[in-house]
C-alpha positions as CSV (number, residue, x, y, z in Angstrom):
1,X,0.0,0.0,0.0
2,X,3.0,2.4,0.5
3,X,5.0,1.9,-2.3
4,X,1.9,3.6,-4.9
5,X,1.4,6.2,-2.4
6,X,5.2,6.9,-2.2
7,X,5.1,6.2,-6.4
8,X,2.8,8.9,-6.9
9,X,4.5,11.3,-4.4
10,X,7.8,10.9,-6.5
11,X,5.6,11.4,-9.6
12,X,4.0,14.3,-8.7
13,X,7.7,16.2,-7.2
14,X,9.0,15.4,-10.8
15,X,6.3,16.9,-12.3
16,X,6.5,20.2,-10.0
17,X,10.5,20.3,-10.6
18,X,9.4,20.4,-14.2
19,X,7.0,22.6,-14.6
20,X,9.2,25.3,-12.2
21,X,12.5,24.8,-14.0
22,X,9.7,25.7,-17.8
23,X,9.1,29.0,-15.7
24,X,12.6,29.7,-14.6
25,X,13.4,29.1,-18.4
26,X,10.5,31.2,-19.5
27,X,11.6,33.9,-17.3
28,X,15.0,34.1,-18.5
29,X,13.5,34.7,-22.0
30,X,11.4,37.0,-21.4
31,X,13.9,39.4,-19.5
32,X,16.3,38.8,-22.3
33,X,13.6,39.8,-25.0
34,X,12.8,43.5,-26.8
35,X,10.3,43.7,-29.0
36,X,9.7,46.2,-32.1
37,X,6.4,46.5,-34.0
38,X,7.8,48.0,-37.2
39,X,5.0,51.1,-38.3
40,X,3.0,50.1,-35.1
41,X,1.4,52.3,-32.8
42,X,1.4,50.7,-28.7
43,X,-1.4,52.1,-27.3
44,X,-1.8,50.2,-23.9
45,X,-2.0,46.5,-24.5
46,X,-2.4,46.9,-27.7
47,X,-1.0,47.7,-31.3
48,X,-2.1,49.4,-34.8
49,X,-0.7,49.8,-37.4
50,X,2.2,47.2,-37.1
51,X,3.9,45.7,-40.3
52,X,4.9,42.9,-38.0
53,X,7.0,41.9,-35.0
54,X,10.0,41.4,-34.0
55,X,11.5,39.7,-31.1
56,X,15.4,40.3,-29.9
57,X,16.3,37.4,-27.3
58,X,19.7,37.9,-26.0
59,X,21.4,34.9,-25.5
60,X,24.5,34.6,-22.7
61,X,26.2,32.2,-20.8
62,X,22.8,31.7,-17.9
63,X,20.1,31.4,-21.3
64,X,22.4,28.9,-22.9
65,X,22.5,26.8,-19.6
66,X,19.2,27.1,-19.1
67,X,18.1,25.9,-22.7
68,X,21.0,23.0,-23.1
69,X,20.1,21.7,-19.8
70,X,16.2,22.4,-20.0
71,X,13.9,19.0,-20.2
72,X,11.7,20.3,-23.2
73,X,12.5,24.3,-24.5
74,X,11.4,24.9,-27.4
75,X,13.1,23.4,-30.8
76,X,13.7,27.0,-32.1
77,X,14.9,28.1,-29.0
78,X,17.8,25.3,-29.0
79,X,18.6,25.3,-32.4
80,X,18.8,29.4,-32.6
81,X,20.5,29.2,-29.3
82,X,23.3,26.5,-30.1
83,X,25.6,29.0,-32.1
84,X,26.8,30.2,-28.0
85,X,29.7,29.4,-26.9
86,X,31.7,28.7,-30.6
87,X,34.2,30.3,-32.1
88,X,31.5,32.4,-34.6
89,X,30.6,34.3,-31.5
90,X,33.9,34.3,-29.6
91,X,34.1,38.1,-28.6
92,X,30.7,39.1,-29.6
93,X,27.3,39.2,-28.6
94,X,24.7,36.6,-29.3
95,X,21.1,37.3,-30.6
96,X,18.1,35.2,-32.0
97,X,15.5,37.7,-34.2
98,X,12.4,36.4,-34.3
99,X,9.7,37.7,-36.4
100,X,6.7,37.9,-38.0
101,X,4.5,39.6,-40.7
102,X,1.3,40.9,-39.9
103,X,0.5,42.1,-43.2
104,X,2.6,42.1,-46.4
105,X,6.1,43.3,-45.3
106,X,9.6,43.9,-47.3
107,X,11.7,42.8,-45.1
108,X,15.9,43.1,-45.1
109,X,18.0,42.0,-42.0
110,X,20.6,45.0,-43.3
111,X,17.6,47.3,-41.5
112,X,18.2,46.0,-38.4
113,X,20.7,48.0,-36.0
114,X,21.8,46.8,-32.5
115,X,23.7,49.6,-30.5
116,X,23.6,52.0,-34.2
117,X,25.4,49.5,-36.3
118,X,23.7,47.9,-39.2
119,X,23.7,44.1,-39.3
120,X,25.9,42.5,-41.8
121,X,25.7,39.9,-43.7
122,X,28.6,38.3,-41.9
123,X,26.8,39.0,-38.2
124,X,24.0,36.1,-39.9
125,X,25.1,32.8,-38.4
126,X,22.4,31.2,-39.8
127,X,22.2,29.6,-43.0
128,X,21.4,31.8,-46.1
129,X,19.3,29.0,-47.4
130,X,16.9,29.6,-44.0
131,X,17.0,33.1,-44.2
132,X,13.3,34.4,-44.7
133,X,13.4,38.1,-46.3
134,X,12.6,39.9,-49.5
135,X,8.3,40.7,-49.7
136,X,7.0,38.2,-47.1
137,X,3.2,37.6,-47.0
138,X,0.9,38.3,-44.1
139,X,1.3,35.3,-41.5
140,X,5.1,34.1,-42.4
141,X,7.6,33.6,-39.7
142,X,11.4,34.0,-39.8
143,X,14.1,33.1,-36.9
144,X,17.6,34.6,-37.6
145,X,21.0,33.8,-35.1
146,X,22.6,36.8,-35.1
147,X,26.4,37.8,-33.6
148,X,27.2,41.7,-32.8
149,X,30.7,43.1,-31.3
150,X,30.2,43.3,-27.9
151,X,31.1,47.1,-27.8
152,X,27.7,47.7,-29.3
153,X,25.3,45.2,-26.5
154,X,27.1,44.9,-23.5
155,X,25.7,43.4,-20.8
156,X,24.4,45.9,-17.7
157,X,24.8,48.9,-20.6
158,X,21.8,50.4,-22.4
159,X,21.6,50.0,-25.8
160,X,19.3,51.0,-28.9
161,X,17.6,47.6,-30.9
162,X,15.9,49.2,-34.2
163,X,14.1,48.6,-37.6
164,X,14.7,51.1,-39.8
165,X,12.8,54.1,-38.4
166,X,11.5,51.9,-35.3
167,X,13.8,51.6,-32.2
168,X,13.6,50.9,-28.2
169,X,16.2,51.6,-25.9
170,X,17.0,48.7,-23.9
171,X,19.5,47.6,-21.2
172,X,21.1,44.6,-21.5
173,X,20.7,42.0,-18.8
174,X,24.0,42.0,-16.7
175,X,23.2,38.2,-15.2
């Protein structure tokens, strides 16, 4: 009779551990996110207006950890995130660019700036064959790996994140 009881018990601890270490990992991403909604307008809790979105998840040493020794993040998040820690983005600062069209959009990752400077072609980590740009239609989704010098994000500094004409000023997370 004790051995279901204590069963269950040990069944039910996994379970919590699991679900809590989903919320530490979703909290970690969501301080290391900014998000842009090129041509929007934010009133509130809403927006108008907005060509799309655009997510900017910082990724450092405490995400990485967190994603690599997570149960079950998400398969974009560990396959944007796996570029951290090799010799692509030795001395700079990692980034994963999600984003979205909400109605037809021309999008160029050249537009995006992090800390003023223009992305380059040779900040993409990821593969040009996966890159999504050029007139995108309403509803497609693009996930870009991105590595910036450090001097323009570093951690516990502010920094500006824009798309063309759309920016935020945002400080990096120091830990």
């Amino acid at each position: 009779m004790k051995k279901p009881i204590v069963f269950l018990m040990a069944l039910f601890l996994l379970a919590a551990s699991i679900a809590a270490f989903s919320a530490d990992l979703e909290t970690l991403v969501q301080e290391r996110t900014v998000v842009i909604y090129p041509e929007g307008q934010v009133l509130g809790n809403m927006v108008i207006g907005a060509r799309g979105k655009m997510e900017f998840i910082y990724v450092d040493k405490t995400l990485a950890h967190a994603i690599r020794e997570g149960d079950m993040p998400s398969d974009w998040l560990s396959w944007y995130s796996r570029h951290w820690g090799t010799e692509d983005v030795k001395g700079r600062i990692l980034f994963i660019i999600r984003y979205e069209a909400n109605k037809p959009w021309s999008f160029d990752p050249g537009d995006i700036s992090i800390g003023g400077r223009s992305l380059e072609r040779k900040d993409i980590l990821t593969d040009k064959a996966f890159i999504v740009e050029g007139d995108l239609p309403s509803g497609t989704l693009g996930i870009l790996s991105v590595a910036v010098p450090s001097e323009f994000a570093s951690p516990g500094k502010a920094t500006v994140v824009s798309y063309l004409e759309d920016s935020v000023e945002w400080t990096v997370p120091a830990k």
